[in-house]
C-alpha positions as CSV (number, residue, x, y, z in Angstrom):
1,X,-19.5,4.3,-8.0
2,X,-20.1,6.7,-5.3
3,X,-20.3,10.5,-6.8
4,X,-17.0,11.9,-6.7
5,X,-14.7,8.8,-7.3
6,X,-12.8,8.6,-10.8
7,X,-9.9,6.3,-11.4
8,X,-8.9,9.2,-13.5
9,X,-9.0,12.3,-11.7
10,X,-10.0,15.7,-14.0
11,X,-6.3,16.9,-12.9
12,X,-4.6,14.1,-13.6
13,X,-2.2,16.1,-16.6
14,X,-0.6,18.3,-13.6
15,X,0.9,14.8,-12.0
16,X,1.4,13.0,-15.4
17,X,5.2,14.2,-15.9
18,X,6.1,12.8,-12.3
19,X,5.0,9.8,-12.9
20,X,4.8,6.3,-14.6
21,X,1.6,5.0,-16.1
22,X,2.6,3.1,-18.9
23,X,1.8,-0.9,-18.6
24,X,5.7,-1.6,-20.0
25,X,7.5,0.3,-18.0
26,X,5.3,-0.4,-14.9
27,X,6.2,-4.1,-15.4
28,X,9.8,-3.0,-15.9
29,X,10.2,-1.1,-12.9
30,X,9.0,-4.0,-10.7
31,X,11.1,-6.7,-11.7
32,X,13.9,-4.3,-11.5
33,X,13.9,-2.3,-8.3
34,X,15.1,-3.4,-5.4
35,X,11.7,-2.2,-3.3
36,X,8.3,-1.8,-4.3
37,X,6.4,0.6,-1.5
38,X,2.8,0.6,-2.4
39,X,0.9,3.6,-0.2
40,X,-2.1,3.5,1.2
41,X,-4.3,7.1,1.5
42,X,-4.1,7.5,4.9
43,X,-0.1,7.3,5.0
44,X,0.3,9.6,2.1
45,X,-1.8,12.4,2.5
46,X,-0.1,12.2,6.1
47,X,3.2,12.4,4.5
48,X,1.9,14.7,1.6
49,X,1.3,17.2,4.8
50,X,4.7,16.9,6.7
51,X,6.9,20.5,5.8
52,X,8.8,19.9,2.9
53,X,12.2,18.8,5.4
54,X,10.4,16.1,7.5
55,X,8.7,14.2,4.4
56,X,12.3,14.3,2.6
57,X,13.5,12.0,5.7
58,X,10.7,9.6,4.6
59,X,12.0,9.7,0.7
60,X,15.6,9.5,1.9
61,X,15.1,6.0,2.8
62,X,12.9,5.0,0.2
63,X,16.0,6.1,-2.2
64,X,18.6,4.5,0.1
65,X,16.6,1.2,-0.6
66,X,16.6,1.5,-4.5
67,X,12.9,1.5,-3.9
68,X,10.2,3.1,-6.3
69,X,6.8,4.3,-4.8
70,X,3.3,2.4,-5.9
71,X,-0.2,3.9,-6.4
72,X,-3.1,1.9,-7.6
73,X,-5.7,3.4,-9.1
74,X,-8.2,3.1,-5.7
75,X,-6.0,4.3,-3.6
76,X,-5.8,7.2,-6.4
77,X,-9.5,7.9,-6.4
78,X,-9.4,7.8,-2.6
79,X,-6.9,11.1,-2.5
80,X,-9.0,12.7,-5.1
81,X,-12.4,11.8,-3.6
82,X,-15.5,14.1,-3.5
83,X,-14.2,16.6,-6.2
84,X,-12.1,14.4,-8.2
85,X,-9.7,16.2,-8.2
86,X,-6.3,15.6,-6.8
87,X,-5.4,18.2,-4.0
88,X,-2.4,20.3,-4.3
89,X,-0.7,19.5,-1.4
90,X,-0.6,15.8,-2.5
91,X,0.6,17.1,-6.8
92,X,3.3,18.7,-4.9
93,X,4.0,15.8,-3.0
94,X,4.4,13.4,-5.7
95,X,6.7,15.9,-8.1
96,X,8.8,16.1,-4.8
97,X,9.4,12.8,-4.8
98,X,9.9,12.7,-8.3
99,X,12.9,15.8,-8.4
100,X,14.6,13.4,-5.6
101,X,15.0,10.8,-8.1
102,X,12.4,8.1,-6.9
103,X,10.2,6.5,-9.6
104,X,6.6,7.0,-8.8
105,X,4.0,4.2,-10.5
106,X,0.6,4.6,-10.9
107,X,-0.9,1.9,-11.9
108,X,-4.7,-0.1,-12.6
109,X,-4.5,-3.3,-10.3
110,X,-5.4,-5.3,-13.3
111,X,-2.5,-4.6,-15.4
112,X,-0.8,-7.0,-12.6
113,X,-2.0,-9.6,-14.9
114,X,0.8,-8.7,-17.3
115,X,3.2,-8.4,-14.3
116,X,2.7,-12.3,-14.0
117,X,2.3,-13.0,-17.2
118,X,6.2,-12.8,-17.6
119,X,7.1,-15.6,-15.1
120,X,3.9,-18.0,-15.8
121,X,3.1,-19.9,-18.5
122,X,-0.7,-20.3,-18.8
123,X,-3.6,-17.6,-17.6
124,X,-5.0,-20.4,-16.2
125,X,-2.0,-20.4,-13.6
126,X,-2.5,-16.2,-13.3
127,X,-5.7,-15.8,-12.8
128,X,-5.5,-18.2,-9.5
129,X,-3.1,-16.1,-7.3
130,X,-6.0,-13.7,-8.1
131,X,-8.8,-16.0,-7.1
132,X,-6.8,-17.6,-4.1
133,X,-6.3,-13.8,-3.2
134,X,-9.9,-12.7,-3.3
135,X,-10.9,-15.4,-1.4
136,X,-8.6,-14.8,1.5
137,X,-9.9,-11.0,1.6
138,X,-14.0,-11.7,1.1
139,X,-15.2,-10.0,4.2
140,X,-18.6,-10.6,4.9
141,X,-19.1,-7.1,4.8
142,X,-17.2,-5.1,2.1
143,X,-17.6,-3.9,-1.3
144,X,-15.8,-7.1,-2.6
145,X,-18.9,-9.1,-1.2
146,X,-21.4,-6.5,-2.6
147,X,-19.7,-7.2,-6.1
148,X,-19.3,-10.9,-6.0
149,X,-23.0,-10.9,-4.8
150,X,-24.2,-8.4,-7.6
151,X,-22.3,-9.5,-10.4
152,X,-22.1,-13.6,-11.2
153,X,-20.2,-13.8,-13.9
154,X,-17.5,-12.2,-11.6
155,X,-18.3,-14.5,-8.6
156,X,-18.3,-17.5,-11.1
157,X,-14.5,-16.7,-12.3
158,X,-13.1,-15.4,-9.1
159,X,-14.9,-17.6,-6.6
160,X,-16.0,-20.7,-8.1
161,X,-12.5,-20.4,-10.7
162,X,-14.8,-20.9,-14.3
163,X,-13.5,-19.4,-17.1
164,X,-9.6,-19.4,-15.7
165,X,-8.0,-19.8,-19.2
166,X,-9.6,-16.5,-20.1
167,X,-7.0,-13.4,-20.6
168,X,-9.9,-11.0,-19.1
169,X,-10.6,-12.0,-15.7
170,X,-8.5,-9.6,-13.7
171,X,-9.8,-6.5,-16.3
172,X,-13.5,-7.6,-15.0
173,X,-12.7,-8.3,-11.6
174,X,-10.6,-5.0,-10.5
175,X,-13.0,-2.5,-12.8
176,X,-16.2,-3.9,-11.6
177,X,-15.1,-3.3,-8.0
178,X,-13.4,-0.2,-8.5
179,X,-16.9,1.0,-10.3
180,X,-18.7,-0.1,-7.2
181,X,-16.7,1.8,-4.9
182,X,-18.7,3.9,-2.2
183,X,-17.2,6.5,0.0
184,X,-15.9,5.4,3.3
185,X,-15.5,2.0,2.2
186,X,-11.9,-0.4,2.8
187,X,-11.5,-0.8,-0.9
188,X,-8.6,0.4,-1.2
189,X,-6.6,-1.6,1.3
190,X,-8.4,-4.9,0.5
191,X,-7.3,-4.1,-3.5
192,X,-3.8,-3.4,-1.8
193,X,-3.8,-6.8,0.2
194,X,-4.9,-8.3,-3.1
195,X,-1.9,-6.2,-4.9
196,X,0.5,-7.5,-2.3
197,X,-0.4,-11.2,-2.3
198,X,-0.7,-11.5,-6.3
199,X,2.8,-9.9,-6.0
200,X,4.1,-11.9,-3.1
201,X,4.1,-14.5,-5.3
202,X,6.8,-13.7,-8.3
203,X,9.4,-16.2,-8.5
204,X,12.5,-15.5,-7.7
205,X,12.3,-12.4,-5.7
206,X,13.6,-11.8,-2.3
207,X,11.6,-11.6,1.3
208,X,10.7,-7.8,1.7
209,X,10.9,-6.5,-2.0
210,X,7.1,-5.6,-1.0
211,X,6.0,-3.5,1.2
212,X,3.1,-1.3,1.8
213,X,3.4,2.0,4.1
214,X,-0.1,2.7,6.5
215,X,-1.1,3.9,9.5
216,X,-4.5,2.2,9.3
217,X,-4.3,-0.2,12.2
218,X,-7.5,-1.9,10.3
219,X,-5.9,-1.9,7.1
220,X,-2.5,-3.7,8.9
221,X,-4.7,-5.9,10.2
222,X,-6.6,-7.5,7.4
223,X,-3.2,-7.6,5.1
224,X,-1.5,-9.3,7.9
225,X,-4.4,-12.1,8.7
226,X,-4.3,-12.5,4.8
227,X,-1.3,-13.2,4.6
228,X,-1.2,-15.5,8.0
229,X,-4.5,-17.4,6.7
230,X,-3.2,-18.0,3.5
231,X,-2.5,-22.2,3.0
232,X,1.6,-22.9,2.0
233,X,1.2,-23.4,-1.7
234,X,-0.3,-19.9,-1.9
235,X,1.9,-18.2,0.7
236,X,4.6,-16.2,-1.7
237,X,7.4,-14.7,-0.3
238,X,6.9,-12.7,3.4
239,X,6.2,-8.6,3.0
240,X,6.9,-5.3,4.9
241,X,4.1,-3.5,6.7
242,X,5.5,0.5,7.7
243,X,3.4,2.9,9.6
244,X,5.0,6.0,10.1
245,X,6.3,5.8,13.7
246,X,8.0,2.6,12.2
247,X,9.0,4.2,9.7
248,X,10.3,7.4,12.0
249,X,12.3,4.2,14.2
250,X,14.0,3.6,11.3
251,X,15.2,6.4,10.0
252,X,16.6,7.0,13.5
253,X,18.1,3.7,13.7
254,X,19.5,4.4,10.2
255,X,21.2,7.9,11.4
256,X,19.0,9.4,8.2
257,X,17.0,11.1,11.4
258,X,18.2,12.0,14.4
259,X,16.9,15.6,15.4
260,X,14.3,15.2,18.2
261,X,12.5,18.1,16.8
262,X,11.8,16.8,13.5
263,X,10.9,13.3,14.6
264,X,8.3,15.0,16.8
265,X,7.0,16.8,14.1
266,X,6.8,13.7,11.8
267,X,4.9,12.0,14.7
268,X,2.4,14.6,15.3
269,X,0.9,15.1,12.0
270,X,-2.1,13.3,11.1
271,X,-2.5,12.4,15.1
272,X,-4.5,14.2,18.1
273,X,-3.5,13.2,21.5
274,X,-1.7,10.2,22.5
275,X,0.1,8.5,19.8
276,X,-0.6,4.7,19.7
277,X,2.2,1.9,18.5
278,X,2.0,-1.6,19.2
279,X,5.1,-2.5,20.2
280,X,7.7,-3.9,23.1
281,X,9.6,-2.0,25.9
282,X,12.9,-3.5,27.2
283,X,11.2,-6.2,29.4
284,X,7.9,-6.5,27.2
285,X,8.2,-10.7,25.9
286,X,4.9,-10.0,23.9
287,X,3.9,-7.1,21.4
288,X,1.4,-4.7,22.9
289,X,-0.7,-1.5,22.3
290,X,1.5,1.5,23.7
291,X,0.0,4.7,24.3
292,X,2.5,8.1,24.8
293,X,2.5,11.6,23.7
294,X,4.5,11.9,20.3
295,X,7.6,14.0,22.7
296,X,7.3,10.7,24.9
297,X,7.5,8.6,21.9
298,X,10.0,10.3,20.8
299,X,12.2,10.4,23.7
300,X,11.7,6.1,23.4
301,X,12.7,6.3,19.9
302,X,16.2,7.8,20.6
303,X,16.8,5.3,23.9
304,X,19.1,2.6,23.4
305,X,16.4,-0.1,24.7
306,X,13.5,2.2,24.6
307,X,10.9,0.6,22.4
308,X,11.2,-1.3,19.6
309,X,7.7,-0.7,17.1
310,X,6.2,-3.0,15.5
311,X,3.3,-1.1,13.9
């Protein structure tokens, strides 16, 4: 592991009363909520850093959806990388969203083994939405590879699927790579595409009850082509992928936001110059890369037929 990184960061104690670590209620809160946002780094230290009236917008929603908020454990040592320590911007953050009433789960990837351990008989049948997931996100270059490549007993139970009736594969898998993380690596959203496609495939659960908020256009990418690639049998139900300027859409749409000043200022944090949306205009058939000034895209936002964003 790259100096710096801890899946448990040394201030951990001064987020622990916002929010939920413990496997049972973790499992609890994600059969029963209605929406399950997982966030990736970039989106929540953007959000963490919005005044204190535009990221309440943000949370607004999130409530009005019965939805709870999801951290894993990378995306944890990501915000509290170098020192490993959690910055205080993003501790206030979090007991924000908590005193608005929105559960807040932090949780290891691998305790998504008990997740599907409720619906499926046989580890056997668990463990394979895991190896079907790795396999989909094994870039040639990525700290996935690097482990599957270093360690064989993982590559021979995730990849080669040896060993599947064993209770301990996910433990192995999801430590071993989160040990191996290095700094300015895509672990985290590939262990949040794996997340979302183990997920994806609960029984019983609606289209959409998953969703994952980023404005890594890389990230949206790779979950989105995993997802696409993925054969039927594997497939699981369809999830939602927010960036902010979605996400600013709608809450617009919604009438949650409607003050041009505070959608600019949502817009323009995190960004320099243009802001960049792939989207359609009025007479656009196909999705494409549209490039304005946040008070441009803002001005599209509140049109009638202005844009419509995808990403």
């Amino acid at each position: 592991m790259a100096e710096g990184y801890t899946d448990r960061p040394h201030n951990m104690s001064e987020i622990t009363p916002y929010v939920i670590t413990e496997r049972d209620r973790i499992v609890q809160q994600i059969y029963t909520s209605n929406k399950c946002y997982f966030y990736d780094a970039c989106s929540f230290r953007r959000h963490a850093n919005l005044g204190s009236e535009e990221n309440e917008y943000i949370l607004k929603y999130i409530k009005s959806q019965s939805g709870i908020i999801i951290i894993t454990r990378c995306i944890l040592m990501e915000l509290a990388s170098n020192s490993g320590i959690i910055n205080q911007e993003y501790v206030k953050y979090i007991e924000r969203i908590n005193e608005l009433g929105i559960k807040v789960l932090v949780i290891y990837e691998e305790d998504l083994f008990y997740v599907l351990s409720m619906c499926f008989a046989t580890n056997e049948m668990i463990n394979s939405y895991l190896c079907w997931a790795v396999r989909m996100v094994n870039n040639p270059v990525s700290t996935i590879k690097e482990t599957l490549e270093q360690y064989a007993n993982i590559h021979n139970e995730v990849v080669k699927k040896r060993n599947l009736d064993n209770s301990g594969v996910y433990n192995r898998f999801f430590q071993t790579v989160r040990n191996n993380k290095e700094s300015g690596d895509n672990l985290g959203e590939e262990l949040l595409g794996i997340c979302l496609h183990i997920l994806s495939n609960l029984p019983g659960e609606e289209d959409g009850k998953f969703c994952v908020i980023t404005d890594d256009k890389g990230a949206c990418g790779r979950i989105d082509t995993l997802f696409k690639d993925t054969r039927t049998q594997y497939q699981g139900k369809k999830i939602c992928i927010f960036s902010t300027p979605k996400l600013v859409q709608i809450l617009y749409r919604e009438k949650i936001l409607q003050e041009r000043t505070h959608i600019i200022n949502i817009l323009n944090v995190g960004t320099s110059g243009n802001v960049k949306v792939l989207g359609t205009r009025l007479y656009d058939l196909r999705n494409t890369e549209i490039s304005v000034s946040c008070e441009d895209l803002a001005e599209l936002i509140m049109q009638p037929n202005g844009v419509n964003i995808a990403f």
